[in-house]
DRENSETOR-342477 format. One record per residue (C-alpha): residue number from 0; residue in one letter; x, y, z. Coordinates in nm, 2 decimals, decimal comma. Each point is the difference from the previous one (the first is absolute). Layout:
[NUM A [X Y Z]]
...
This chain:
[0 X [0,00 0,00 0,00]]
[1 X [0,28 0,25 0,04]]
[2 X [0,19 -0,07 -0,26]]
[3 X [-0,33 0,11 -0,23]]
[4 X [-0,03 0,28 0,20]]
[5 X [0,34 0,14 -0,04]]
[6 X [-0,04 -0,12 -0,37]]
[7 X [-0,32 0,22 -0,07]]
[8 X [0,16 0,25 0,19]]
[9 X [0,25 -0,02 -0,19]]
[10 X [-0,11 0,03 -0,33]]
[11 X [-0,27 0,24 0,10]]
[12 X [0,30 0,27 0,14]]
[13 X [0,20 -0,09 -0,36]]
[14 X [-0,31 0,15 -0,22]]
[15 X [-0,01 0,31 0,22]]
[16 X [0,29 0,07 -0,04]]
[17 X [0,00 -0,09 -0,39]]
[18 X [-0,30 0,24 -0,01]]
[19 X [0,15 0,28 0,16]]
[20 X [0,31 -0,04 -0,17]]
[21 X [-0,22 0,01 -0,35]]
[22 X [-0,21 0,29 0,13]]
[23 X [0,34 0,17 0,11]]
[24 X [0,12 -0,02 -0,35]]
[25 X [-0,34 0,13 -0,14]]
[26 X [0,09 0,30 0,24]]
[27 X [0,31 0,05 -0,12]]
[28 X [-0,04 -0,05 -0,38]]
[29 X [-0,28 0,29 0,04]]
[30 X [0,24 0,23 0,23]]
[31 X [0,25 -0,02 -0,30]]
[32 X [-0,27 0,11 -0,26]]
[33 X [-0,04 0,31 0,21]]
């Protein structure tokens, strides 16, 4: 049971922090349009 937890936790804190780093770049690609 904790080994699926940490698992899911896992992966659920790796798209986070794919998202943000996608959104991050969206932020940045517009700030050098400006």
């Amino acid at each position: 049971m904790v080994t699926a937890y940490w698992l899911l936790v896992t992966g659920y804190w790796l798209l986070i922090t794919a998202y943000c780093l996608l959104v991050t770049d969206h932020c940045s690609l517009k700030r050098t349009q400006y």
